[in-house]
BAVEXMAR-594579 format. One record per residue (C-alpha): residue in three letters; z, x, y. Coordinates in steps of 0.05 Angstrom, whole numbers, plus 5000, padded with zeros to 4 digits. Each point is the difference from the previous one (the first is absolute). Layout:
REM residues N
ALAZXY
...
***
This chain:
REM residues 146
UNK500050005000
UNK498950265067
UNK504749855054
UNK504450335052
UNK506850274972
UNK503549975060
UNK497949845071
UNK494850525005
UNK501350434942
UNK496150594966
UNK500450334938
UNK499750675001
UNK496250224934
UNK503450714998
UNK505649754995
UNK500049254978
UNK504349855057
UNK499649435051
UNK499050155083
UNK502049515046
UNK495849975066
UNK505550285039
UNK495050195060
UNK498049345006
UNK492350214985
UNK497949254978
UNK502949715066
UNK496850495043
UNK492249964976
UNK502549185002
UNK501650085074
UNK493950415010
UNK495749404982
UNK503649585060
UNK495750525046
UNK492649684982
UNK500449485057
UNK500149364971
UNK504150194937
UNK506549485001
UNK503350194937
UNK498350464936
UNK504250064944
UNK500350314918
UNK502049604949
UNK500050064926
UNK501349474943
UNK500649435056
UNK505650325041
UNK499550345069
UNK501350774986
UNK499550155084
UNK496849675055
UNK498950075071
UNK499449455054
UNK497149965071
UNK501649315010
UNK506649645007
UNK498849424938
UNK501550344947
UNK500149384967
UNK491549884999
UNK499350734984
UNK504949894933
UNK495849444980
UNK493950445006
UNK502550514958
UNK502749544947
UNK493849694982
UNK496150815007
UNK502150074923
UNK496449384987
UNK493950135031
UNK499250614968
UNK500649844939
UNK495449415008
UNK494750485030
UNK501150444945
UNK500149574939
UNK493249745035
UNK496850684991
UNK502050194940
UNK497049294967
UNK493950245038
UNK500650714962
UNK501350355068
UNK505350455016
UNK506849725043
UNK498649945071
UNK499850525054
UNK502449495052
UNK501049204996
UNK499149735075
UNK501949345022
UNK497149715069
UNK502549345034
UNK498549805082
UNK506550535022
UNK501850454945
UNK497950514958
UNK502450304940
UNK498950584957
UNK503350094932
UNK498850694953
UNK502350174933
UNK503650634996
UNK500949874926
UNK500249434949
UNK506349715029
UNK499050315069
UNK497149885066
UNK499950095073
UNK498149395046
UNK497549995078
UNK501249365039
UNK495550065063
UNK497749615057
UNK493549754999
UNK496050475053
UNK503550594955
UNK494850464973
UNK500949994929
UNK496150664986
UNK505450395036
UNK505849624957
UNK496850084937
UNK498550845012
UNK507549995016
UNK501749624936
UNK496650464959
UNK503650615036
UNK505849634988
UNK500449864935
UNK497750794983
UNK506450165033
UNK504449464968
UNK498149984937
UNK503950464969
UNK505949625011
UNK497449464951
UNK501050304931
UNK498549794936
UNK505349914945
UNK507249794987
UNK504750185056
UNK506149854963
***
């Protein structure tokens, strides 16, 4: 199973131990994605619950709702694909009159969602997504954590 151990955890495979992201390294490339104009909130989650997030706005409240139903969406998108023989998807996008948003896997039970405004150009979100997850990733690990 892949998961997180504990909030932002790593294994290191020298030494089979666990790291805790002590330095904070998934909030801050969060927080960097607040800096695309347009960008209201951006957060990782894995197996349906918020790992770390960052907000621009003060409603918390619509962003949680967002994020909550990101799981979903990705695994619809993906369980579309692969009945069409295709590989998981890169991005899923979702477009309404005043939102965007953006949800990545980072692995099977792992992903990183952008809620944007509308006028947001989504080319610049999804280029930091991808930088993103390269830098986050390791702190999704496969395997028991007990």
């Amino acid at each position: 199973m892949i998961g997180v151990c504990e909030l932002g955890a790593t294994e290191d495979t020298a030494t089979s131990e666990y790291k805790i992201d002590t330095e904070g390294v998934i909030r801050q490339a969060l927080v960097g994605m607040l800096m695309i104009p347009g960008v209201i909130t951006c957060s990782a989650f894995s197996d349906g619950i918020t790992i770390e997030r960052a907000d621009s706005t003060a409603d918390p409240d619509r962003n949680t709702l967002a994020i909550i139903h990101s799981q979903d969406m990705l695994s619809l998108g993906t369980r579309i694909l692969r009945e069409l023989s295709e590989s998981i998807p890169e991005y899923v996008t979702i477009e309404s009159d005043s939102l965007k948003m953006v949800i990545s896997p980072i692995d099977d039970s792992a992903g990183l969602v952008t809620v944007c405004g509308a006028d947001t150009a989504l080319g610049m979100v999804r280029l930091q997504m991808k930088h993103i997850i390269e830098e986050i990733a390791p702190y999704f690990v496969v395997g028991d954590c007990g």
